[in-house]
C-alpha positions in Angstrom: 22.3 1.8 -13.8 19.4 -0.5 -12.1 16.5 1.7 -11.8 14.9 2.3 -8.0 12.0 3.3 -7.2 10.3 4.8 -3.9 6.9 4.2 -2.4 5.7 6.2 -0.1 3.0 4.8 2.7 1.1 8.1 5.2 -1.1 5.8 8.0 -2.7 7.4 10.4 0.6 8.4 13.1 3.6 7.2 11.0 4.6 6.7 7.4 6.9 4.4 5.6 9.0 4.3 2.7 10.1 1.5 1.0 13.4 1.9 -1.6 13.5 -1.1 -4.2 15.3 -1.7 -7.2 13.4 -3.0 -10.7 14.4 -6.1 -9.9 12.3 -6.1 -6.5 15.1 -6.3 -3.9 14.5 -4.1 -1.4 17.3 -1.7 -0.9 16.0 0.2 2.5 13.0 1.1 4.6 12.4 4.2 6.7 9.7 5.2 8.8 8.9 8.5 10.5 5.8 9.1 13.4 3.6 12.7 14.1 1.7 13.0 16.7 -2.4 12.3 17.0 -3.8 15.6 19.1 -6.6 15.1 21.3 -7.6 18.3 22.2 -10.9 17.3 24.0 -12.5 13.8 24.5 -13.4 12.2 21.3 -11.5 14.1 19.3 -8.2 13.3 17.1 -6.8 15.4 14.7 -3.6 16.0 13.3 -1.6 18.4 11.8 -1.4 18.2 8.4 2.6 19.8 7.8 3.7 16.9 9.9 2.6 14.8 6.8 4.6 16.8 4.4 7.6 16.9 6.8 7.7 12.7 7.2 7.2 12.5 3.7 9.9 14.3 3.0 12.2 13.0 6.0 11.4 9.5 5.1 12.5 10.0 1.3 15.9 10.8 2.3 16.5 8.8 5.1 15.1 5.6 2.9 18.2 7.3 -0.1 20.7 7.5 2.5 20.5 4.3 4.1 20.2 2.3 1.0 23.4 3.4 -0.5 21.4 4.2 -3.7 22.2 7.6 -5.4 19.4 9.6 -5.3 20.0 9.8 -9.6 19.3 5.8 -9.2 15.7 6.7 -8.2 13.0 6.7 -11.3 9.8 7.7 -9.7 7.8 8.0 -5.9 4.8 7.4 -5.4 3.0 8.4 -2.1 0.0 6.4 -1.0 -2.2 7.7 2.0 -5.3 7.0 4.6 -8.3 8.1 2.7 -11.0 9.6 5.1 -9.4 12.6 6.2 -9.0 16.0 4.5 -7.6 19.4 4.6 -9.6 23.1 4.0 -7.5 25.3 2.1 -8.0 29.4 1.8 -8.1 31.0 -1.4 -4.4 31.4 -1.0 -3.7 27.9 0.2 -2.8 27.8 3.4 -4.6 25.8 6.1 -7.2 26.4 8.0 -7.5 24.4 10.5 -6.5 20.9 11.7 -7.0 17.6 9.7 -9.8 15.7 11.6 -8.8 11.8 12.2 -10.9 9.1 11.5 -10.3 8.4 15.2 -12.6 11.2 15.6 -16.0 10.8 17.0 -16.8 14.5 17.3 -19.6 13.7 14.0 -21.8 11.3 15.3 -24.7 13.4 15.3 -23.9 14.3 11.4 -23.7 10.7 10.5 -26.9 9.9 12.2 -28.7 12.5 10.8 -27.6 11.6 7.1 -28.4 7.8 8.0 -31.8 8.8 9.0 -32.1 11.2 6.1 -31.1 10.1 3.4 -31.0 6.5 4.3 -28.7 3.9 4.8 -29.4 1.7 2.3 -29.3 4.3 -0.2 -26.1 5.7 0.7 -24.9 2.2 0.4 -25.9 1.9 -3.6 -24.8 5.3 -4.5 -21.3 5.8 -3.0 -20.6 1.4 -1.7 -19.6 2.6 1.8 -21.6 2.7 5.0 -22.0 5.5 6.7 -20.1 5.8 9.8 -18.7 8.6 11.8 -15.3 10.1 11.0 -16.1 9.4 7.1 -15.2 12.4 4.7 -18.7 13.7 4.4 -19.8 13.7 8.4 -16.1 15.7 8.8 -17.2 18.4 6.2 -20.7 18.3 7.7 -19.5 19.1 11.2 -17.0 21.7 10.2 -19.8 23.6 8.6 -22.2 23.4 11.3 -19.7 24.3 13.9 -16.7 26.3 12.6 -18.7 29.0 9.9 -15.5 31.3 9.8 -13.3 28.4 8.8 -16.4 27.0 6.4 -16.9 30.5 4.9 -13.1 30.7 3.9 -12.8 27.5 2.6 -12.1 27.0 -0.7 -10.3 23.4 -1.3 -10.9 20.4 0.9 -7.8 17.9 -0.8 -7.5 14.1 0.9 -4.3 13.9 2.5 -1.7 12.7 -0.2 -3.0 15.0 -2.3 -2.4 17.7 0.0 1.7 16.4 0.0 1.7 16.7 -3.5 -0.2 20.2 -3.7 2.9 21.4 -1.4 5.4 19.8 -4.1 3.8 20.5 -7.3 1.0 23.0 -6.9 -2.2 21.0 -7.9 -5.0 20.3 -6.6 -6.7 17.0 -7.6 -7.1 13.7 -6.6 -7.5 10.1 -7.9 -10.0 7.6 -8.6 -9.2 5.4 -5.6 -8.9 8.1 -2.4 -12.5 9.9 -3.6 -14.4 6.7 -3.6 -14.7 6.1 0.7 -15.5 9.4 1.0 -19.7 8.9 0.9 -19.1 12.0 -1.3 -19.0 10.0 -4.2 -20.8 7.7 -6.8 -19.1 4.6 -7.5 -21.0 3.8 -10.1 -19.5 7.1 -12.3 -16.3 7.5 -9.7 -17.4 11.1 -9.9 -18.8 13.1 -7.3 -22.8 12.7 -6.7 -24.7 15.6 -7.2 -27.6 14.3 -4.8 -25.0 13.6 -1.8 -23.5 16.9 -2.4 -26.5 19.2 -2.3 -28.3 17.1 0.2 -25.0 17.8 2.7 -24.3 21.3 1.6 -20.9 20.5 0.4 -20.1 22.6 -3.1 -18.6 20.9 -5.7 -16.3 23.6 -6.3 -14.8 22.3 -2.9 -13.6 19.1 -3.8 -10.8 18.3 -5.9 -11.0 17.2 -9.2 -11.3 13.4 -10.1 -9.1 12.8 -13.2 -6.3 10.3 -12.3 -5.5 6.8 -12.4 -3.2 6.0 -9.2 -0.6 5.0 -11.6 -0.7 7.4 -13.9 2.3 10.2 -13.9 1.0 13.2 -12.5 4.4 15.5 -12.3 7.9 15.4 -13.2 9.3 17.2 -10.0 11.2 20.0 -10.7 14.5 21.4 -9.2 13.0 22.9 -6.5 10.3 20.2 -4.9 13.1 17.6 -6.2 15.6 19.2 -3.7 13.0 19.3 -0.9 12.8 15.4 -1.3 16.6 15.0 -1.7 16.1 13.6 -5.0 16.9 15.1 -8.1 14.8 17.1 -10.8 13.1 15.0 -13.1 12.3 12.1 -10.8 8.7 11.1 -12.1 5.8 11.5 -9.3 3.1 9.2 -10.0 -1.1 10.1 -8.6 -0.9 7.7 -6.0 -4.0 6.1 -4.2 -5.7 5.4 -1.1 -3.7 2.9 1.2 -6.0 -0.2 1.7 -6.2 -0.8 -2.0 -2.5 0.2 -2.2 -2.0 -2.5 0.4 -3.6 -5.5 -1.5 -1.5 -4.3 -4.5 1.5 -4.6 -2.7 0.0 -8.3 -1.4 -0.4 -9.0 -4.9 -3.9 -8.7 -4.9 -5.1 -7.9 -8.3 -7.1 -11.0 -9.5 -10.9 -11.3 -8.9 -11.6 -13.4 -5.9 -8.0 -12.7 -4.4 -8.2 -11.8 -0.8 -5.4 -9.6 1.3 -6.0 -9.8 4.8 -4.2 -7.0 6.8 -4.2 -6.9 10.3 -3.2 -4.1 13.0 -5.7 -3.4 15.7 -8.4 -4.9 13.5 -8.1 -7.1 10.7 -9.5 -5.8 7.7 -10.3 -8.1 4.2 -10.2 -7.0 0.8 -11.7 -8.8 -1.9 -11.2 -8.0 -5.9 -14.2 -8.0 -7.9 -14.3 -6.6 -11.4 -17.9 -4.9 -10.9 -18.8 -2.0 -9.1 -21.8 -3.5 -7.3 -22.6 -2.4 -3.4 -23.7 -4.3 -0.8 -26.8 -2.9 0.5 -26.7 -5.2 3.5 -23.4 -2.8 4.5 -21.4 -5.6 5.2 -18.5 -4.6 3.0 -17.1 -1.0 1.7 -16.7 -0.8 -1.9 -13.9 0.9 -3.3 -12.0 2.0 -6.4 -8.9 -0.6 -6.7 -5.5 0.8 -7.6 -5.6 -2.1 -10.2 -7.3 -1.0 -13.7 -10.8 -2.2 -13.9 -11.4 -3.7 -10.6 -12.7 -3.1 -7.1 -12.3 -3.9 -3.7 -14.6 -5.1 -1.0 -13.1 -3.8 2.4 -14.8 -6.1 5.5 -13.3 -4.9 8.7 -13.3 -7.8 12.2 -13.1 -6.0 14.8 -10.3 -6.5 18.2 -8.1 -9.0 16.3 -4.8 -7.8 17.2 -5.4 -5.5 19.7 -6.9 -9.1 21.7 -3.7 -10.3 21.6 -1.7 -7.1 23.0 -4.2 -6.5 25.4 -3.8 -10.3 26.6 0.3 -9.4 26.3 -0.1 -5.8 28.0 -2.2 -6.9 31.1 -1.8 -10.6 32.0 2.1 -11.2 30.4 3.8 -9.5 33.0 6.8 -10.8 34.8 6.6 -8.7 37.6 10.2 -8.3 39.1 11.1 -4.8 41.9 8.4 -2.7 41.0 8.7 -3.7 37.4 6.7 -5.5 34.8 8.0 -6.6 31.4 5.7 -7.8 29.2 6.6 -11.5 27.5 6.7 -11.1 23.7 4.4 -12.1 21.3 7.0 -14.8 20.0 6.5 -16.1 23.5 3.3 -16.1 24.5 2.6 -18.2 20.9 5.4 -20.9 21.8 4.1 -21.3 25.2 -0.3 -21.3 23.2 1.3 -24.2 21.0 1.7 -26.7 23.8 -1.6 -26.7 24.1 -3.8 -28.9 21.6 -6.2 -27.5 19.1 -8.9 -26.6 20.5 -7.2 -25.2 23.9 -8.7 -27.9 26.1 -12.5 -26.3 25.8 -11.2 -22.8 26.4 -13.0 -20.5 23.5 -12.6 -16.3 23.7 -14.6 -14.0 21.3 -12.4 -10.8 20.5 -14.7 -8.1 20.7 -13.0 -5.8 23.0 -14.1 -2.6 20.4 -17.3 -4.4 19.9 -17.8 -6.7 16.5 -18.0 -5.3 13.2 -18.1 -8.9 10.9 -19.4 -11.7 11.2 -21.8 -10.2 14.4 -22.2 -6.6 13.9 -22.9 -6.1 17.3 -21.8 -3.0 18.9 -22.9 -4.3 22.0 -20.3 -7.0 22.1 -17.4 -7.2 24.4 -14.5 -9.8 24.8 -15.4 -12.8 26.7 -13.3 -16.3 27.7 -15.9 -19.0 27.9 -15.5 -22.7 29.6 -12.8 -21.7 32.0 -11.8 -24.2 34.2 -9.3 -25.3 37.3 -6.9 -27.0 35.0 -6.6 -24.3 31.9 -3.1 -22.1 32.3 -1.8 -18.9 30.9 -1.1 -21.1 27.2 -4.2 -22.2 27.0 -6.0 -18.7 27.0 -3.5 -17.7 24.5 -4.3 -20.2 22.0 -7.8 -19.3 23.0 -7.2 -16.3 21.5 -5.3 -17.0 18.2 -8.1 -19.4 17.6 -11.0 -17.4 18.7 -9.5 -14.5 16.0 -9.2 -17.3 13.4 -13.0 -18.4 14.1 -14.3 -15.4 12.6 -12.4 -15.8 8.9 -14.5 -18.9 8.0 -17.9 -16.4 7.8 -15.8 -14.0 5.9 -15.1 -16.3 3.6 -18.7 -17.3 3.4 -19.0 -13.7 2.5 -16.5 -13.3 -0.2 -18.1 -16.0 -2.2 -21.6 -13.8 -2.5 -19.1 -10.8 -4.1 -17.6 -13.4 -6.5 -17.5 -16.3 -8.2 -13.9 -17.7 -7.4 -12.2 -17.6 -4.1 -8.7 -17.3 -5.4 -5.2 -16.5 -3.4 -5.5 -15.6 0.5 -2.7 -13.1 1.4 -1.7 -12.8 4.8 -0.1 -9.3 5.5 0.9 -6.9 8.0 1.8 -7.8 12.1 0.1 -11.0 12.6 1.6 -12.4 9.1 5.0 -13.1 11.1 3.6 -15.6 13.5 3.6 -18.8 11.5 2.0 -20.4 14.1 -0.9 -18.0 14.3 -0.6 -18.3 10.3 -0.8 -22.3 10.3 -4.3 -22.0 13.0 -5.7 -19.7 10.5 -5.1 -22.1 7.0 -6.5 -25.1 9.5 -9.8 -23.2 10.8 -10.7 -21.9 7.3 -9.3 -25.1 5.5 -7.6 -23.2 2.9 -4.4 -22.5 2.1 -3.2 -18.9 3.0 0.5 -17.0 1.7 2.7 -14.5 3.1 4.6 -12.2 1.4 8.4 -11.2 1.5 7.7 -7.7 2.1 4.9 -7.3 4.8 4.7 -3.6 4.4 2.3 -4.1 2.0 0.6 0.0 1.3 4.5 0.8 0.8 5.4 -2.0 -1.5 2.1 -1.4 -3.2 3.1 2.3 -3.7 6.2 1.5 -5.3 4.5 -0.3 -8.0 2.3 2.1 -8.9 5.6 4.9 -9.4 7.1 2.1 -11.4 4.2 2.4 -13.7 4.0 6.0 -13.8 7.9 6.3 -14.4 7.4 3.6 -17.5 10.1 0.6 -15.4 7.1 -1.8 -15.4 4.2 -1.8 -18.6 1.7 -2.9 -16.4 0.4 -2.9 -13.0 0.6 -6.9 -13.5 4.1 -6.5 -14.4 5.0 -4.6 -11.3 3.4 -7.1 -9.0 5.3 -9.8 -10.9 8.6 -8.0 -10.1 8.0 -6.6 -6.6 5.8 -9.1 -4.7 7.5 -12.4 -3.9 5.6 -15.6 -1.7 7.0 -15.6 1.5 5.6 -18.9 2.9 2.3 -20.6 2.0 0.7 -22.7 4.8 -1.9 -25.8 3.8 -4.3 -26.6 5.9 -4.1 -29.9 8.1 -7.3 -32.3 7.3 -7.1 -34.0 10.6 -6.8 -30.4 12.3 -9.2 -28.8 10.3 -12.2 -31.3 11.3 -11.1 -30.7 14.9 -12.0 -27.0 14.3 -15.2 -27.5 12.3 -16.3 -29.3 15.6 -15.0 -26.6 18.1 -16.7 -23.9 15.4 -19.8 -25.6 15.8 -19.3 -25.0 20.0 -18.2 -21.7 19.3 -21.3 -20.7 17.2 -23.7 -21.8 19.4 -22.4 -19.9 22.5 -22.4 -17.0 20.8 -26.1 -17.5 20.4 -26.7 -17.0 24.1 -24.2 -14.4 23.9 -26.0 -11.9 21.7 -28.6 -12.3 23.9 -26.4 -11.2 27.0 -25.6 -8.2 25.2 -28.7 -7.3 24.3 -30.3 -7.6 27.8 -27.0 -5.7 29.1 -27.7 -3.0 27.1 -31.0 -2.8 28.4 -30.0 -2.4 32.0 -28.4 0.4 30.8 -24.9 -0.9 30.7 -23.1 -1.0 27.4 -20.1 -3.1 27.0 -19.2 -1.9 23.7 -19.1 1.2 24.9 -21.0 3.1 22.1 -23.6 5.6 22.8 -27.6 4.7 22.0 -27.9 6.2 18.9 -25.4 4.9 17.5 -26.3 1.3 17.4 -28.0 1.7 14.5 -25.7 2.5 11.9 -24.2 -0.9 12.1 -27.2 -3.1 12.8 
């Protein structure tokens, strides 16, 4: 009998499962969504059963689609966003909602332990900068503001460990989800003393640190087994946090391998093998689900979201009272009649502002050199290339955190647009990869439960097996030295443009849309 494994992927308002045999041929996928509540501006929270409920809906719908026996599966694992958290009672049950890191309600916590405690030095103790909606600034908040919740607390557990509290009845947590918490020390990957007391947080609160991600942590019994639709003694393996889950499951692993994932933003992830911070805050550092290494996580802001909002607003065919939007698939065929370079036509995708290369909260998306003669295709490959103008710095970046740029995989949405795929291998001048399986964090997941459950020796080996090349996509010389000349342009605008934003904000408008004091968090 060929040996299936599940991995298991919570995001932030839907989860996947991915169902694939030893052999890496993906036998089924299913996906479930819960709801993000707002229950006042700037907040998002959700509720944390509608975790345990998708986890355990997407488990047997991924079983009953595949045709695989549910005796065929091995081992799950269940990989999860890493920022938010869940207060448990002495008893165990929830106290109150999970906050989101959508959430925005903490800004004043975050500022005060940037001005505190200071930024750089949060930086070399925990690698992560300090930014609102963080583990620590949650914890902070709920104290100051709910006491009777605070007062009955007695677990805060990240939120796959909370899904396998409900299956198994432990509370702990791994080395991967505790280190973007700014509760940590990534230097020990324990919990720091200094944070803790400095914040009020006790370390009775937090969960225990004691497993690898692909370490087994339980061997389900009949009861959680049947919950799952699986049967008892199906191996459960710790799991991880879901970026570093995600450049697993790109086949990430080697130092100087990069796994660019892109949804609203793009975020890069770098391996290193040493736990070293950058105190400039340009990069997160985290624990990678890969023995002995780390992961820098650099976040561009507006990427995809540029294109949909291009898609959402101007790609209308309006028709009765109705406007269908053109597809993505469309809007790129029409953006490749036009020549690199789109005629002069350059757009800078800061429609949330710019994390890297800029950090400049003040930003906003701009199209620059308009003219009579540009059309609808030409300010859609303004776009694809004004997203790929920002991955050359990056990979300026990535050679400061070590000594080898080696593979660049492409993953998530934009990775099925090969002609967004080819711009991107022409601006940088490198060659960049796809992979078979874009759902990455799921794929990632699965190969830490083979692990656990003893079907691959190694995380190596499980990469090997389940993370195939889609396409790889060489740069163009003659292509690429049309870029480096339209880069050039493109740099030096921007110039003037950080100036515009400066003096914007000064007449009291702010583009970016974020509040005074928080400007300096990312500066």
């Amino acid at each position: 009998m060929t040996a299936c494994l599940i991995g298991v992927d919570l995001g932030t308002t839907g989860g996947k499962a991915v169902l694939v045999d030893e052999h890496g041929d993906v036998r089924g996928t299913a996906w479930r969504e819960y709801p993000m509540h707002r229950p006042q501006a700037g907040w998002a929270e959700n509720d944390p059963e509608d975790w345990v409920r998708a986890t355990a809906g997407m488990i047997r719908d991924v079983v009953a689609s595949s045709g695989v026996g549910a005796k065929s599966v091995k081992a799950v694992s269940i990989v999860a966003q890493r920022d938010p958290v869940v207060l448990l009672d002495a008893s165990g049950e929830v106290l109150t909602p999970s906050i989101s890191w959508l959430d925005r309600r903490d800004a004043d916590e975050t500022e005060a332990l940037f001005r505190d405690l200071g930024r750089t030095h949060i930086i070399e103790v925990t690698g992560v900068v300090p930014v609102p909606a963080l583990t620590l600034p949650n914890l902070v908040w709920t104290r100051r503001h709910l006491p009777d919740v605070w007062r009955r607390a007695r677990h805060a557990i990240f939120v796959k460990d909370y899904v396998i509290y409900r299956l198994t009845g432990e509370i702990a947590t791994d080395y991967s989800t505790q280190s973007r918490s700014l509760l940590n020390d990534i230097t020990t990957n324990t919990w720091s003393d200094e944070i803790c007391a400095y914040a009020g947080i006790p370390l009775e609160l937090l969960p225990e640190v004691k497993y690898d991600p692909w370490a087994p942590r339980a061997v389900l019994d009949a009861k959680a087994a049947e919950s799952l639709g699986l049967t008892a003694g199906t191996i459960l393996s710790a799991g991880g946090g879901d970026d570093q889950s995600a450049a697993l499951g790109s086949g990430v692993v080697a130092t100087g391998d990069v796994s660019a994932g892109t949804g609203t933003a793009s975020c890069w992830r770098v391996v290193s093998d040493r736990a070293v911070a950058d105190p400039a805050g340009r990069a997160d550092l985290s624990v990678h689900v890969a023995p002995g290494r780390y992961l820098y996580e650099m976040t561009i802001a507006g990427t995809g979201l540029s294109l949909r909002w291009f898609r959402d607003v101007f790609g209308a065919v309006v028709s009765e009272g109705t406007a269908p939007s053109a597809t993505y698939d469309a809007l790129v065929d029409e953006a490749m009649q036009v020549p690199p370079g789109a005629d002069g036509l350059i757009f800078y995708p800061f429609l949330d502002g710019s994390r890297l290369p800029y950090f400049n909260e003040d930003a906003s998306g701009v199209f620059f050199g308009m003219t009579a003669t540009h059309r609808r295709a030409h300010f859609v490959r303004a776009i694809l290339e004004g997203v790929a103008y920002q991955y050359p710095a990056l990979v300026e970046l990535v050679q400061e955190y070590t000594s080898r740029i080696g593979m660049i995989s492409i993953v998530d949405g934009e990775a099925r647009s090969r002609a967004w795929n080819s711009i991107k291998a022409d601006v940088m001048g490198l060659p960049i990869r796809t992979t078979r399986t874009v759902e990455a964090a799921a794929i990632g997941s699965a190969i830490l439960a083979g692990v656990a459950g003893g079907i691959f020796a190694s995380v190596d080996a499980g990469v090997e097996a389940l993370v195939a090349t889609g396409e790889v996509f060489e740069p163009d010389p003659a292509r690429h030295e049309v870029y480096e000349r339209e880069r050039r342009r493109y740099d030096a605008v921007y110039r003037h443009l950080d100036l515009a934003f400066h003096d914007a904000r000064s007449a009291g408008r702010q583009p970016g849309g974020v509040k005074e004091g928080a400007i300096g968090m990312l500066a």
